[in-house]
N, C-alpha and C positions, 0 to 999 in steps of 0.2 A: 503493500500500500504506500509506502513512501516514496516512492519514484511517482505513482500517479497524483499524490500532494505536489511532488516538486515543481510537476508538470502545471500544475492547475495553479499554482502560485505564483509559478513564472511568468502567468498572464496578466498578474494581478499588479500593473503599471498604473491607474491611478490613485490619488489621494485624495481620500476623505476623508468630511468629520462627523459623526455622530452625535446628535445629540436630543436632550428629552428633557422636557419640563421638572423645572426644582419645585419638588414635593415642600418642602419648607419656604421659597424665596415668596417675599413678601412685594407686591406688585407698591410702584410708586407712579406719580402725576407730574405732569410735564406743566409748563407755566398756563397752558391753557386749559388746566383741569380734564387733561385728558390721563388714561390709564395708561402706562406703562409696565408691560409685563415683567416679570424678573427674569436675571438675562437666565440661558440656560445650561444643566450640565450636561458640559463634554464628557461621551462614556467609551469613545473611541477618538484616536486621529493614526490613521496609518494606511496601507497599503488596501485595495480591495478591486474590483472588477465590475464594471456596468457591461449586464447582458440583456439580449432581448429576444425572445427565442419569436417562433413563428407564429402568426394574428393566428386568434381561434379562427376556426372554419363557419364561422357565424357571422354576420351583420345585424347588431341588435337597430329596432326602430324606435323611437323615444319622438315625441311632438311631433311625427313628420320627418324628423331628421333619421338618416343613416349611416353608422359607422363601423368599422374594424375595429374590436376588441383584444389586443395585444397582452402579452405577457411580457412585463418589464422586472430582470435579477437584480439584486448585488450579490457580490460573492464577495466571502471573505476568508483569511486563511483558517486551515483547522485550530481549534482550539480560543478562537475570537466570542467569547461568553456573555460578554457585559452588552454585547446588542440585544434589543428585543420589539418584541409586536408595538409599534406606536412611537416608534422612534423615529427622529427626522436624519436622513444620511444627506450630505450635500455633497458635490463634488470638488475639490478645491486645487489640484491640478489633474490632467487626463493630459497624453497626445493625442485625442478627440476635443482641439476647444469647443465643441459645440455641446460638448458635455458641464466643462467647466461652469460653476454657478447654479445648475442642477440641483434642485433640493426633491427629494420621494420620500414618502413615507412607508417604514416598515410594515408590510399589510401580513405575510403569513412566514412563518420560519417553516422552514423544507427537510428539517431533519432526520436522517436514516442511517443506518448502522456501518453503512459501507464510504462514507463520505469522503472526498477529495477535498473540498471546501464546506465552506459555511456559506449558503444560499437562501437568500429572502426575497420572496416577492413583492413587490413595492408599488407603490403609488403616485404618480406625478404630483408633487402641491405646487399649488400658487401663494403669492404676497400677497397679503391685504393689508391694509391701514391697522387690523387689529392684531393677526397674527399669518398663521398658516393655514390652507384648507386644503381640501382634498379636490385632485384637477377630475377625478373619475369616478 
């Protein structure tokens, strides 16, 4: 098994940071009486992998509208434990800039007995005024 880790880590050229809402941080107000969240803890910054495997074989319809439903990873190396469901990963270098700046949210952990990496399925979010939301 460790040659197939070696292999699957050796792909694992970008950097991210991980991070997830402080359970204790105490939100403050900006001069115009606006909330300010507490900033948040980083529970990773290190090495990891954006994948995207192939659109489900669906086109869901929603108002009228029709789209391709995708599967978007991260992958991280084995033994990476402090990620989890609801975490925000950003990308913060890639040689993909299009990656660079990318924030998803942790949607399901992939874990199974024979593992090469640490793989999470994920979610696009957007910036708002107030925080982070979910793109899908």
């Amino acid at each position: 098994m460790p040659g197939f880790q070696a292999r699957a880590e050796a792909g694992m050229t970008d950097t991210v940071r991980v991070t997830r809402a402080d359970p204790d941080g105490e939100p403050s107000w900006d001069a115009d009486g606006n909330v300010l969240e507490p900033e948040p803890l980083i529970v990773y910054e290190g090495l990891a992998k954006f994948q995207h495997s192939d659109p489900y074989p669906s086109t869901p319809d929603a108002g009228g509208a029709r789209w391709t439903a995708g599967v978007r990873q991260v992958h991280f190396p084995i033994g990476t434990t402090s990620v989890q469901t609801g975490d925000i990963v950003e990308c913060m270098e890639s040689r993909n800039e299009r990656l660079v700046g990318l924030k998803v949210r942790v949607r399901i952990d992939g874990d199974k007995t024979w593992a090469t990496a640490v793989r999470f399925n994920v979610i696009e979010t957007v910036q708002t005024g107030g925080g982070v939301v979910d793109a899908g």
